[in-house]
C-alpha positions in Angstrom: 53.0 -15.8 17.0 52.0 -19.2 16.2 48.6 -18.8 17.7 47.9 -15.7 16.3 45.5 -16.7 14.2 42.0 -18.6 15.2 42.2 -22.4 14.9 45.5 -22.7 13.8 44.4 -21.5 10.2 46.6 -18.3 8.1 44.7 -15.8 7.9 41.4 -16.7 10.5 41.2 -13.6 12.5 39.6 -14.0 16.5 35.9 -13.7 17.3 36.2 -11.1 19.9 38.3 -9.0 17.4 35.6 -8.9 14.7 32.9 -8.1 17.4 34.6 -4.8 17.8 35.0 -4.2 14.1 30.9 -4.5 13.9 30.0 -3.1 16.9 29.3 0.3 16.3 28.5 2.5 13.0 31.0 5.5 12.7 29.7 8.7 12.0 31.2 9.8 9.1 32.2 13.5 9.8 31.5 15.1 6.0 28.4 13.2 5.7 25.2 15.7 6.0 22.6 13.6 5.9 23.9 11.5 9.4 22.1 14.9 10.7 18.7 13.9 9.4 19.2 10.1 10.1 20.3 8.5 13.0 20.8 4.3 13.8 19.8 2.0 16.2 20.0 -1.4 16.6 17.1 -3.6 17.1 16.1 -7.1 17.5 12.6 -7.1 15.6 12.8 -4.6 12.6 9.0 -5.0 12.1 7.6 -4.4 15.5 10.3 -1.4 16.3 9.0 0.0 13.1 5.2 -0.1 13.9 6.5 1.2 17.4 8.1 4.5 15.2 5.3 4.9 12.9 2.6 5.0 15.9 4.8 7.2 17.6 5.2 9.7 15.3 2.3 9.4 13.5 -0.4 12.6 13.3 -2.6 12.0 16.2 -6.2 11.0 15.5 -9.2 12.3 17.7 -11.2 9.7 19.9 -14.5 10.7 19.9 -17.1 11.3 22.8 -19.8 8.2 23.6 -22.9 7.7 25.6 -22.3 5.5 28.7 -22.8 1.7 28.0 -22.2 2.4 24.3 -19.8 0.2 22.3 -16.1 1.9 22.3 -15.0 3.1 18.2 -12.6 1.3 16.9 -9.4 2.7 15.6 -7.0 1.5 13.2 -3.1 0.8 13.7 -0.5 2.8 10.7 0.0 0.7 8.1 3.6 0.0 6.8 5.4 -1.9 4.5 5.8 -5.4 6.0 6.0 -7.3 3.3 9.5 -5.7 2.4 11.2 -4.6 5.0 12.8 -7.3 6.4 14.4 -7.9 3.1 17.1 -5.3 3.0 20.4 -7.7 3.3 23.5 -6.6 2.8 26.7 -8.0 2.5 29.9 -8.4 0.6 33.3 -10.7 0.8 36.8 -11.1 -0.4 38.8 -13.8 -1.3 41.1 -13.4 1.9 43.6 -16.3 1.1 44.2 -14.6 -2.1 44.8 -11.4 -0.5 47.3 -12.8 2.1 49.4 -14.4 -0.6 49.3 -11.2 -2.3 51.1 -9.1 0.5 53.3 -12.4 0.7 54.3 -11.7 -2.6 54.6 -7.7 -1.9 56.9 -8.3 1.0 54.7 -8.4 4.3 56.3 -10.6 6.8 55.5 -11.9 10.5 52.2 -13.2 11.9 51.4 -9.5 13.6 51.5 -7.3 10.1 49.6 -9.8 8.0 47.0 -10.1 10.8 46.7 -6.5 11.1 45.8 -6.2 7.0 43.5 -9.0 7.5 41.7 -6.7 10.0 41.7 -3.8 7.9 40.3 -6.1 5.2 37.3 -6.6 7.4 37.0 -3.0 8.6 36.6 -2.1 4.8 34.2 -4.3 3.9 31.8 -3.0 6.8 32.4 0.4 5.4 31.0 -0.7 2.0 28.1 -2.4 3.9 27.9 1.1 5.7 28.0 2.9 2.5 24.9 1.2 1.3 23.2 2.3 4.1 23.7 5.9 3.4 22.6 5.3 -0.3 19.3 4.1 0.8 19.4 7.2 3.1 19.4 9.3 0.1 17.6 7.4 -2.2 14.9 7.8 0.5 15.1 11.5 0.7 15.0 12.1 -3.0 12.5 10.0 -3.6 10.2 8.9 -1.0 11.2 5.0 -1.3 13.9 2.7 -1.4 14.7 0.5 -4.4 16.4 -2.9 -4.5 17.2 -3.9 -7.5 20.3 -5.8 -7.3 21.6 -9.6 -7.0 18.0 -10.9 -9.0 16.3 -8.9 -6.1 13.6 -7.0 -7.3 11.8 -4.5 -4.4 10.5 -1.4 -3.8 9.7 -0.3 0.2 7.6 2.2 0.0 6.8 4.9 2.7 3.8 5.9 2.1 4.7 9.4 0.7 2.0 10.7 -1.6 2.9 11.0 -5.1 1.8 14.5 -5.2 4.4 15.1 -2.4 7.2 14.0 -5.0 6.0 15.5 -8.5 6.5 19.4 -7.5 9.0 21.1 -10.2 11.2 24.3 -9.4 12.7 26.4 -12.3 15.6 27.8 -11.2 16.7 29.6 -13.8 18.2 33.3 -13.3 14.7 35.1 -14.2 12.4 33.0 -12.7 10.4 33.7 -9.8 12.2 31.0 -7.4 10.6 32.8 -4.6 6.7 32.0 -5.4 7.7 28.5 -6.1 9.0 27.9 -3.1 6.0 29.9 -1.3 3.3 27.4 -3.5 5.4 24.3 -2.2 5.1 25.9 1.3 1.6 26.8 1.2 0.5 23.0 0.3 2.7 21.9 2.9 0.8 24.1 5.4 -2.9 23.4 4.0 -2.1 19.5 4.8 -0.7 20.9 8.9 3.0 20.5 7.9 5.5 23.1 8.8 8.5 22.6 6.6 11.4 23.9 8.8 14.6 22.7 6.5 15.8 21.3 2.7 18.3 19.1 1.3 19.9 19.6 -2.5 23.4 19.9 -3.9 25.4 23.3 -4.3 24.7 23.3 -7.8 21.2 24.4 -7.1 21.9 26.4 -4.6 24.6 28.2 -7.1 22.0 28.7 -9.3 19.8 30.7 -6.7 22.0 32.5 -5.4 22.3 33.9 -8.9 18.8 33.9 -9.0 17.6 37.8 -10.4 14.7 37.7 -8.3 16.4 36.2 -5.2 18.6 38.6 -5.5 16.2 41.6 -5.9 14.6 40.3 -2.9 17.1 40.3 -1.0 19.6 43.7 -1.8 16.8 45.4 -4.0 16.9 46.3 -7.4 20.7 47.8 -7.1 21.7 43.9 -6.3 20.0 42.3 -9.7 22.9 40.4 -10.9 24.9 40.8 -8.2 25.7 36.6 -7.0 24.2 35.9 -3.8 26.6 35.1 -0.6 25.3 32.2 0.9 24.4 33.0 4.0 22.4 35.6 2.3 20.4 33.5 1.0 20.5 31.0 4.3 18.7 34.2 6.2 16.2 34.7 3.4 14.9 31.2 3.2 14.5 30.9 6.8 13.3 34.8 7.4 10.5 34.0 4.5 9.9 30.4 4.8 11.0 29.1 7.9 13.8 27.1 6.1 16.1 27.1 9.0 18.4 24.1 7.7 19.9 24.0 4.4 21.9 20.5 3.9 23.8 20.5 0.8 25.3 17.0 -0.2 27.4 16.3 -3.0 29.0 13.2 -1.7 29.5 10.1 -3.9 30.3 6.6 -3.7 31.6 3.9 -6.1 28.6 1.9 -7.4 30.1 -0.6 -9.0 33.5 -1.9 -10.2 34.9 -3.7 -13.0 38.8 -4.5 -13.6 40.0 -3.1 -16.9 42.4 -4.7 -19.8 45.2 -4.0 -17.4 43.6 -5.5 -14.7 43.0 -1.9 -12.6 40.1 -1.6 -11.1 37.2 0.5 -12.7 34.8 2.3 -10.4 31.7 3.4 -11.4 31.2 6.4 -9.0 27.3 8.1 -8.5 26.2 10.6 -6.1 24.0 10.0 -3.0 21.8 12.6 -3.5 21.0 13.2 -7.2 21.8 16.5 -8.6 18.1 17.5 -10.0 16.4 17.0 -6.8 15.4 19.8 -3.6 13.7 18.1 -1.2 12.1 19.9 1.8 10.9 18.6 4.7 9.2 19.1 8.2 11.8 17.3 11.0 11.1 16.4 14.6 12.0 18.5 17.5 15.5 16.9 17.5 16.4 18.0 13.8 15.7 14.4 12.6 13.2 12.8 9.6 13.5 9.4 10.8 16.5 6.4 11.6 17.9 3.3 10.4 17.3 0.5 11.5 19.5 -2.3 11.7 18.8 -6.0 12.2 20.5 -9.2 12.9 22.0 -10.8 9.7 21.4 -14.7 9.4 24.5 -14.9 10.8 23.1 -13.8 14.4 21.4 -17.4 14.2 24.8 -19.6 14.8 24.8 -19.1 18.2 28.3 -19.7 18.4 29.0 -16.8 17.0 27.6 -14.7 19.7 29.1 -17.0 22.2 32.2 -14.9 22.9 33.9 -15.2 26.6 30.4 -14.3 27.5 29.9 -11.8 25.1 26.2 -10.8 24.7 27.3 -8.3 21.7 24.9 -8.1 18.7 27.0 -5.9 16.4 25.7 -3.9 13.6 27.8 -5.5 10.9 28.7 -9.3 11.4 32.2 -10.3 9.9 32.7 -13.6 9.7 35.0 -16.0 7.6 35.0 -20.0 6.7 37.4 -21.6 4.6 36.5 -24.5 1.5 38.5 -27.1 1.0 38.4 -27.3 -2.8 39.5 -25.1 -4.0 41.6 -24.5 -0.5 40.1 -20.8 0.2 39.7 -18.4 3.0 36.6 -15.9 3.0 36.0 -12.5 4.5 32.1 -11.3 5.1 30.8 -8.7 6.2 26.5 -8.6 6.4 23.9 -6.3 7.9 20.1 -6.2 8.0 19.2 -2.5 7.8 16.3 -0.4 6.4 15.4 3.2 6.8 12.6 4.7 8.2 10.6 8.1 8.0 8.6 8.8 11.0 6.2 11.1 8.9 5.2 10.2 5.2 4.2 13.8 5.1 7.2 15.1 6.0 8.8 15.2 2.4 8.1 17.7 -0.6 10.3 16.7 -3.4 11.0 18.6 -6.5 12.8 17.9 -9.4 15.0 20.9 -11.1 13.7 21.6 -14.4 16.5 21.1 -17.0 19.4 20.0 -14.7 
């Protein structure tokens, strides 16, 4: 197993092998909001996202002319180009240090080590992955995407009125839930948007279902303070409103991590969608508010990299390692391009929950 490893050096894991760590972004079965967002992979994230926002933009009337009259001119959706090719992401691991590590802990032969090494790699595309779906979120609950991290400083924003993201919902157990929804639904439909679904965590949806006038609404006045089932509730909001998809998500992820006085690891864990936030929103046809796109890292530009027994594979998430000399180390990256796009900045009406 001598030439297990890539250029004779411990712990330098093949090319061809980390193409098929990268290739492809796993659907993560529990996650709700991979419903609402797809992926795709392109080589120009500015131009495939003027080709989305023209595509799904509302259409605009031409107008008639007389013959041998100068056609109007119309005007092209503007979008955030300043920003969006900005959204790199990547991470890496001192891999040497790991290796001698499971030295230490016992793991022996070229095949077992090799195989860690891999699942090294396959974790730190997840955490690449996982930032994706924050922004995912973030984009959902607010109408932007913030990128304030490493001295980066940026805001994308979508284009989503302000008015669109400063509705409020009591949701108290005697307030009228139901006319707040209806005034939400009613602007909506005075700007020739059909809301057809909303996203929020089960805590709000706890506190309608014990909602008196939900509940009144829905079983009469013998049903006041009886709790809701859910689905009762489901029916209602889409018999009423037209709020055929309810996405709960209480899903969360480890922001950050420090190592304590014993040296364990310390995670900092935040939820995807916030807890005070119902956002509703108008989808396509196909149940989706827009995709992510993903671009190729700097990485894609050694061309050596894609040069793989004639592999023409641009993968989602590149993992690549080097190795310095002094100190005598071996590194581990993985590193993405990706943003998020809405195809329809008026396809979001965000509320915030009044004292959650």
């Amino acid at each position: 197993m001598a030439d297990r490893w890539e250029d004779g050096i411990f712990g330098r894991v093949s090319k061809e092998d980390w193409l098929d760590v990268g290739s492809h972004v796993p659907t993560r079965q529990n996650d709700p909001i991979d419903g609402l967002f797809g992926d795709v992979k392109t080589d120009n994230l500015v131009a495939k996202w003027e080709s989305i926002a023209a595509e799904y933009s509302i259409p605009v009337m031409a107008q008639f002319h007389g013959f041998d009259t100068e056609a109007q001119k119309t005007l092209r959706v503007p979008i955030d180009t300043h920003n969006i090719e900005k959204g790199l992401i990547k991470v890496k691991i001192n891999q040497s240090e790991r290796l001698r590590a499971l030295t230490r802990a016992g793991v022996q032969g070229d095949q077992a080590l090799y195989d860690y090494v891999l699942q090294d790699g396959i974790r730190l595309a997840d955490q690449v992955i996982t930032r994706t779906k924050v922004a995912k979120n973030e984009l959902l609950a607010t109408g932007k995407v913030t990128i304030k991290e490493n001295n980066l400083d940026l805001t994308v924003d979508y284009g989503v009125p302000a008015e669109q993201t400063a509705f409020s919902l009591d949701l108290t157990q005697d307030a009228d839930v139901a006319s707040q929804i209806q005034a939400i639904i009613d602007y909506a439909t005075d700007k020739g948007i059909t809301i057809n679904g909303m996203v929020t965590s089960k805590k709000n949806l706890t506190k309608m279902r014990n909602n008196k006038y939900l509940q009144t609404a829905i079983n009469g006045n013998i049903g006041a303070g009886a709790q809701l089932r859910t689905s009762q509730l489901e029916d209602y909001l889409s018999d009423e409103f037209g709020i055929d998809t309810v996405v709960t998500n209480d899903l969360t992820y480890g922001a950050s991590s420090i190592l304590d006085a014993t040296g364990r690891p310390v995670v900092d864990q935040k939820k995807y969608f916030p807890i005070n936030k119902v956002t509703f929103f108008a989808s396509n046809p196909g149940g989706k508010l827009g995709t992510g796109l993903w671009g190729d890292a700097p990485e894609a530009d050694v061309k050596s990299f894609m040069n793989v027994s004639g592999s023409t594979v641009s993968p989602y998430v590149y993992i690549t390692q080097w190795a310095e000399n002094d100190p005598a180390v071996l590194w581990t990256k993985a590193s993405s391009l990706f943003m998020p796009v809405l195809y329809n900045p008026n396809s979001l009406f965000i509320a915030t929950v009044q004292g959650a």
